[in-house]
VOGU-3710 file (C-alpha; in Angstrom, 3 decimals, decimal comma):
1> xxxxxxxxxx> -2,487/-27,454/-1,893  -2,264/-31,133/-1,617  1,672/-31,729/-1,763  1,707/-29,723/0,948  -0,802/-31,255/2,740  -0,068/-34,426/2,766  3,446/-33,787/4,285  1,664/-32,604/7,547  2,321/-34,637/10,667  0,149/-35,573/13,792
11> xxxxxxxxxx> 2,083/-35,387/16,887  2,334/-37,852/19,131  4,239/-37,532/22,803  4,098/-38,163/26,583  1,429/-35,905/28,520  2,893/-33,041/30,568  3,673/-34,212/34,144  6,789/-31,531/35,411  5,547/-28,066/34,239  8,254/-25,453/33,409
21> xxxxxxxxxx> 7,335/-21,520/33,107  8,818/-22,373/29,336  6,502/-25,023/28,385  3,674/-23,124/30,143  4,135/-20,611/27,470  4,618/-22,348/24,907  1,181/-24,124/25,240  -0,853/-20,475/25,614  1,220/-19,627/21,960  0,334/-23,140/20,741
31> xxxxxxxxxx> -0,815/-26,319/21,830  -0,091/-28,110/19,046  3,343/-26,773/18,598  4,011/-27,644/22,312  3,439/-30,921/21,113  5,450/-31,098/18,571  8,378/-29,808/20,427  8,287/-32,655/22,551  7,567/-35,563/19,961  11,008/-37,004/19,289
41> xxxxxxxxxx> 10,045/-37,265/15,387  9,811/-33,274/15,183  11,307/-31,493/18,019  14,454/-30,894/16,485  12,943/-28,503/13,781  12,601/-26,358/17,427  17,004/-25,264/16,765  19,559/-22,199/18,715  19,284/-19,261/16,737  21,968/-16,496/16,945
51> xxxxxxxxxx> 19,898/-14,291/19,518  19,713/-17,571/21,755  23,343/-17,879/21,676  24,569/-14,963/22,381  22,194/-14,584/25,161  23,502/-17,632/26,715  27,223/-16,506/26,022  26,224/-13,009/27,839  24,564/-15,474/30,771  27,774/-17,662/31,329
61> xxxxxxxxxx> 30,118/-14,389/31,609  27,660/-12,598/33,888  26,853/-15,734/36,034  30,959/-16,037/36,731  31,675/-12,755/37,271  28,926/-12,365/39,587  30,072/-15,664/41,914  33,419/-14,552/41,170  32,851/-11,100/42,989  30,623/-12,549/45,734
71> xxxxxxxxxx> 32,712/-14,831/46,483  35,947/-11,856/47,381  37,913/-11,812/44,104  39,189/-8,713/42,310  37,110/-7,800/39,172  38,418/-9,111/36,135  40,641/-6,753/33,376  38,368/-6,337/30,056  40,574/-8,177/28,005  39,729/-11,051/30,237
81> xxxxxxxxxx> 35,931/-9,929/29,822  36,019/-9,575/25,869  38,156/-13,025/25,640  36,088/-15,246/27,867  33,089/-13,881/26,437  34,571/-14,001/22,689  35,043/-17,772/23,365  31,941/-18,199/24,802  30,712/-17,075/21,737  32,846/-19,152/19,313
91> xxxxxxxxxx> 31,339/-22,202/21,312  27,797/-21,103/20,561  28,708/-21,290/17,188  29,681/-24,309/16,569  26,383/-25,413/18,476  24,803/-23,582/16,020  26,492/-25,268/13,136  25,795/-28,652/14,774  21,868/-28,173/15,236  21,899/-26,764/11,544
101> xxxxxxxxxx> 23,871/-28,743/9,714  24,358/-28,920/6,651  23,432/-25,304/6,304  26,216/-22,642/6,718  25,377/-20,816/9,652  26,851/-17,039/9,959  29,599/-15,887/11,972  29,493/-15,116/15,602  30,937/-11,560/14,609  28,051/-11,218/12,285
111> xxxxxxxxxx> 25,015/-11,766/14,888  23,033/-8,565/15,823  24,109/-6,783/18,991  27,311/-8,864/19,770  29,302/-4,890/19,933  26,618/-3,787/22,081  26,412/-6,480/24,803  30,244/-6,794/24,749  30,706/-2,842/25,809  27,407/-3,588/28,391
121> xxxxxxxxxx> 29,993/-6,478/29,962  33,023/-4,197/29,921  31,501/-1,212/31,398  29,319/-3,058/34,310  32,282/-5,450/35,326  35,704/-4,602/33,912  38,498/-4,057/37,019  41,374/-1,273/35,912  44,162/-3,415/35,289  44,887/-7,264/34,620
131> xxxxxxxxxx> 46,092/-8,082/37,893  43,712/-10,411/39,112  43,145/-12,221/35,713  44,781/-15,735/37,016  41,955/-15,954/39,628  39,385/-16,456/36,962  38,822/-19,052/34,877  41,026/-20,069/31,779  38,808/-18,759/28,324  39,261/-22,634/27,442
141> xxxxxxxxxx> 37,400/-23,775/30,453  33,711/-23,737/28,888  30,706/-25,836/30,488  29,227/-28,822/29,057  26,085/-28,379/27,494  23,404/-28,921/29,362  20,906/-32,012/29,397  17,559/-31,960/29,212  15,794/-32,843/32,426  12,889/-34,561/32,753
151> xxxxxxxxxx> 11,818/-34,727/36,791  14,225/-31,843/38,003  15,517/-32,939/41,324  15,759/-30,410/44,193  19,021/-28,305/44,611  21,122/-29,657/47,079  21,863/-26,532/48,671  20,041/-25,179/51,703  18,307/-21,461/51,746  21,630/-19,404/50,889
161> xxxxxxxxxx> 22,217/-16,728/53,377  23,111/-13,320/53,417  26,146/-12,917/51,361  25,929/-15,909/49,029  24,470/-16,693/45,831  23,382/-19,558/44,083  23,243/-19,605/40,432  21,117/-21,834/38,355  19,241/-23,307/41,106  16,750/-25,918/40,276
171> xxxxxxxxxx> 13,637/-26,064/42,200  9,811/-28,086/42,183  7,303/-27,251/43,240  6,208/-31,048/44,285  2,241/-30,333/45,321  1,413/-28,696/41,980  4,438/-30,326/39,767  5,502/-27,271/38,965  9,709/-26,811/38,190  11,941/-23,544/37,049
181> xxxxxxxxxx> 15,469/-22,958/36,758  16,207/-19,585/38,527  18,912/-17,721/37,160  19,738/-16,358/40,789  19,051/-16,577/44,269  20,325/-14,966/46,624  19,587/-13,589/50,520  19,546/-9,980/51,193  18,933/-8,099/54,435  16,859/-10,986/55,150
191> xxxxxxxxxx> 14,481/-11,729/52,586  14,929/-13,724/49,588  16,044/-12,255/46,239  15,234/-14,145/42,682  17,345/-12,148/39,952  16,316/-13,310/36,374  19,445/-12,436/33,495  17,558/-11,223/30,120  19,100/-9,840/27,158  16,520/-7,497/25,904
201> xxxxxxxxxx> 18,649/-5,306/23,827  17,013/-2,246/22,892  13,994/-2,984/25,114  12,895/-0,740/27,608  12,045/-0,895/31,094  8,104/-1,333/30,725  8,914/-3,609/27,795  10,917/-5,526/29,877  8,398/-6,171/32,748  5,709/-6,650/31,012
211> xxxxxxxxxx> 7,245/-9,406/28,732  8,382/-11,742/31,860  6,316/-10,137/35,034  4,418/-13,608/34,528  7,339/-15,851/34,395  8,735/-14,277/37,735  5,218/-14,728/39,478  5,937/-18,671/38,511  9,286/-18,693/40,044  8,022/-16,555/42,895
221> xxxxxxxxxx> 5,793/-19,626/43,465  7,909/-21,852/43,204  10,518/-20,486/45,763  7,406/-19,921/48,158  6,815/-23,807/47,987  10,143/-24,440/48,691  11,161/-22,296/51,437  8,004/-20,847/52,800  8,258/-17,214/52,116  7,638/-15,226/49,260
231> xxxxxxxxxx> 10,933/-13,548/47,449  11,952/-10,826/46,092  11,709/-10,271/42,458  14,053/-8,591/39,532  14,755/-8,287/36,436  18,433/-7,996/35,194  18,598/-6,151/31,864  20,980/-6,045/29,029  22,258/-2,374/30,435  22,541/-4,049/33,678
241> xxxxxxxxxx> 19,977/-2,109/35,401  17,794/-3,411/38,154  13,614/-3,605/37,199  11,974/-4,630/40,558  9,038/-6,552/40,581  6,185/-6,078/42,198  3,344/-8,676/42,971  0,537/-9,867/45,673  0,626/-13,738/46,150  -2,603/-13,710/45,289
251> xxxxxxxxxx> -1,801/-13,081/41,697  0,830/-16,246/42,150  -1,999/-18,555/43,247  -4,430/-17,382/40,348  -1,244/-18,129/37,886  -0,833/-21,715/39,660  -4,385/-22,380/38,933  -4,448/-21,548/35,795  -1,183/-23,295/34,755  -2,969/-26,604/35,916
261> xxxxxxxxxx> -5,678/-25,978/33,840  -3,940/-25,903/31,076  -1,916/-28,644/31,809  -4,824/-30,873/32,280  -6,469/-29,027/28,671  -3,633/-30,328/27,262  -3,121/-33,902/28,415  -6,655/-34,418/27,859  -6,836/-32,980/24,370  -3,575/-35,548/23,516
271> xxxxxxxxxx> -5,500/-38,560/25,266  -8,544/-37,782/23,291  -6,234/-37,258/20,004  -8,378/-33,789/19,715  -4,874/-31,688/19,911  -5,527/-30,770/15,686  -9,204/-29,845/16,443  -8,366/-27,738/19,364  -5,552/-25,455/17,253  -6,350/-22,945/14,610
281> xxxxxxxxxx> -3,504/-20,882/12,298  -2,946/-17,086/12,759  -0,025/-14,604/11,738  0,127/-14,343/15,655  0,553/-18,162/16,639  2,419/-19,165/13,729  5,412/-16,012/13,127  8,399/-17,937/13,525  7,082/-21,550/14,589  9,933/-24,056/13,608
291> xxxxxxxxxx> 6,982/-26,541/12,920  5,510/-24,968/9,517  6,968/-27,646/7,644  4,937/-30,613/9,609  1,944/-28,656/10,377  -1,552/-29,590/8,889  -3,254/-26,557/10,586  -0,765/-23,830/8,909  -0,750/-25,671/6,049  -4,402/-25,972/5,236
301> xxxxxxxxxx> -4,458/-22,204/6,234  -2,010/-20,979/4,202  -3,095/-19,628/1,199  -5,704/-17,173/3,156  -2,668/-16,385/5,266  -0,253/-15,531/2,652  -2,882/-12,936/1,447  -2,553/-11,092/4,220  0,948/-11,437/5,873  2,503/-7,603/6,484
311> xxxxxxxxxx> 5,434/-6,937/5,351  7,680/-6,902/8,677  6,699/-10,498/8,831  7,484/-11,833/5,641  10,388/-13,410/7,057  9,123/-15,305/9,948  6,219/-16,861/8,109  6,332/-18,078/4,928  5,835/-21,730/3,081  6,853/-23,398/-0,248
321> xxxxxxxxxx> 5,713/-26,913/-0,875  5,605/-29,738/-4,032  7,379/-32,170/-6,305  10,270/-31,627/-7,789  10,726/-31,264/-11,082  14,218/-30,084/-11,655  17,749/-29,412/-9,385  20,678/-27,128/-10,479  23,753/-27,885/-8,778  26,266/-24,603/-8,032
331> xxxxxxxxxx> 29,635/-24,727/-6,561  28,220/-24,066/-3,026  24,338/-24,909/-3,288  21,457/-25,872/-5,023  18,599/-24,260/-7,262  15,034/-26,376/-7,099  12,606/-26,432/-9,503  9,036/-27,114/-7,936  5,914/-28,203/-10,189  2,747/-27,494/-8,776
341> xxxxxxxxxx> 4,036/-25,820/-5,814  2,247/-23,492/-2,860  3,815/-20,867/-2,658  3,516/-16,771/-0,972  0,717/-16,463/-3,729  -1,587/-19,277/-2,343  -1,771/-20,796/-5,531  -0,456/-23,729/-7,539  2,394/-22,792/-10,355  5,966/-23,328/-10,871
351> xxxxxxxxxx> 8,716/-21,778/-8,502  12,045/-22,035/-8,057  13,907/-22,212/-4,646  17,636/-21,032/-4,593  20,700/-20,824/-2,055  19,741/-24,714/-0,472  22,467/-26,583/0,806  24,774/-28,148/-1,569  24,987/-31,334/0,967  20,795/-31,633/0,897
361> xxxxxxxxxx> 19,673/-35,087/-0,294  16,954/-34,496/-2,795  15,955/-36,116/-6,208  13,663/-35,328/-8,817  10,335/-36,736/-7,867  11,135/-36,172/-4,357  8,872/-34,013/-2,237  10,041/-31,002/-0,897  8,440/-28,519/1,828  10,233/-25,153/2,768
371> xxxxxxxxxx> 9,347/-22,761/5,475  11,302/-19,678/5,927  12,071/-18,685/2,587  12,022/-15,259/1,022  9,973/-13,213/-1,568  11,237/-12,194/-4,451  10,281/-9,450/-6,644  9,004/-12,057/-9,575  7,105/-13,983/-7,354  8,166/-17,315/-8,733
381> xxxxxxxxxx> 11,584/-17,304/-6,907  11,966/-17,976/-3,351  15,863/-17,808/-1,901  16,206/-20,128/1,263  17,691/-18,173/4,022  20,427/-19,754/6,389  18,105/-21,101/8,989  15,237/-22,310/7,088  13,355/-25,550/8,142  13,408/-28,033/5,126
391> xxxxxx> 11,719/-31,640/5,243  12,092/-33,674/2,220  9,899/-36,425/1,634  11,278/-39,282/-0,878  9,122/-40,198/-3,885  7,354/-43,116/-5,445
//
């Protein structure tokens, strides 16, 4: 186990101040890969994946239709729908081939559900002929990326009444330093309505709920801090039905508390330098972590957990680590030869580790450290997928 080992990395970043439903969750999954995601030496192992992507191409199109209609214009044509939203997608991909790079990254045609969510967009917002096309926005005409912000300011608009709709409005909570992005928020007969946008394909209504009831209480809070009266909640599903929410605000303050607890469990565990002590490794925690590669807890853990791993998770956990001893060079990538390595066996021996980027800077004697890597039937032969996290570590 020790070339593995001694690749692992203790984090080191700024303590929480501006807490984000996001971040809340990511410190219940894992402290210590919360901590990681925002040390600037490791945090961009945390990459888009193609589920991400099109999720946020699906967002875009349903955020401008949406402020489109409410704002009087005709519904778009779907060949307007399936070109602005085929763009959108073509832009997601070359993100995705930045944040991966050098690894080939697939095509945006070749990412699960893209059909499906395309025919969602079509049937829930596609007008019946192409006349009103030139009132919407050229495919071209794609927003920036987005920066990362780290003391979100207050949206500049007032309470939106009945009839409008802001989208992507930023709000704080200031007294508890609480922040959220809500997807929507809009007035209706009245009260105020927070729509959240999730993708969710093939999940169900219950599913739904139950997997972001808690991430509406937070922005139910933080609405409530901002304009005094507790909102509406609901979900906005892939199929583009309507999952209400319901919720006491008493549930909202016990979620406030307990988000500040853990906030301060955190800060104090990173000014204490305790943050290793207080994480352990499980299937659970660590199924799909983008930290493998730098973590000493999953590391030292690994050879009980690669006794155990089932099957449908082979793929999301999975570790190869050691010197290397030999590289093959192909026309498109690389073959490794590891001595000593760690591999899905938990034990020390010889593997090999195919399909790695041709452009990867590695030399014999170098260390290398692979998470995300297959099984193969021999054992001794690990293929690297597309998006697997690989740290190389320069020998003596």
């Amino acid at each position: 186990m020790a070339p593995v080992q001694a690749t692992a990395i203790q984090p080191s970043c700024d303590a929480i101040k501006w807490l984000s439903y996001s971040e809340l969750a990511k410190l219940r999954r894992c402290a210590l890969s919360a901590a990681f995601t925002r040390d600037s030496m490791t945090r961009h192992w945390s990459r888009s994946s193609p589920s991400s992507c099109l999720g946020t191409a699906r967002h875009q199109v349903v955020e401008e239709i949406t402020l489109g209609l409410k704002r009087g214009l005709d519904a778009p044509s779907s060949g307007w729908i399936s070109a602005r939203f085929d763009f959108l997608l073509s832009e997601q991909e070359k993100k995705l081939a930045r944040d991966w790079a050098p690894a080939t990254v697939p095509a945006a045609r070749r990412w699960g559900d893209v059909a499906y969510v395309r025919a969602r967009l079509l049937r829930a917002f596609s007008g019946s002929t192409d006349a009103a096309d030139s009132q919407w926005p050229s495919h071209e005409d794609a927003r920036p990326e987005k920066k990362a912000i780290d003391v979100p300011g207050f949206h500049s608009h007032d309470r939106p009444q009945e009839g409008t709709l802001l989208s992507e409005v930023w709000l704080r909570d200031s007294a508890r330093e609480f922040h959220g992005q809500i997807d929507q928020l809009l007035e209706r007969d009245g009260s105020l309505v927070v729509a959240d946008l999730k993708l969710g394909v093939g999940a169900d209504r219950a599913t739904l709920l139950e997997r972001h009831r808690e991430q509406m209480l937070f922005y139910a809070g933080i609405v409530e801090s901002t304009y005094g009266e507790w909102p509406i909640l609901e979900i906005i599903s892939a199929n583009d039905s309507t999952i209400p929410v319901a919720y006491h605000p008493s549930e909202v303050a016990s979620l406030r508390s307990k988000a500040i607890e853990e906030r301060e469990s955190f800060n104090e565990s990173l000014e204490t330098q305790g943050l290793l002590e207080t994480s352990c490794a499980s299937i659970e925690a660590c199924a799909w972590c983008p930290f493998q590669v730098v973590c000493g807890p999953f590391q030292e853990s690994w050879p009980d957990l690669a006794q155990v791993i089932p099957p449908n998770q082979i793929r999301s956990i999975s570790l190869v680590g050691g010197p290397v001893g030999a590289i093959d060079s192909h026309a498109s990538s690389i073959d490794v030869h590891m001595l000593g390595a760690t591999g899905f066996g938990g034990g020390n021996s010889s593997v090999i580790v195919t399909r790695l980027p041709s452009a990867l800077e590695l030399a014999v004697g170098d260390t290398l450290v692979i998470a995300g890597v297959e099984a193969a039937s021999t054992g001794h032969v690990f293929p690297a997928r597309w998006d697997s996290r690989i740290r190389t570590l320069p020998g003596n």
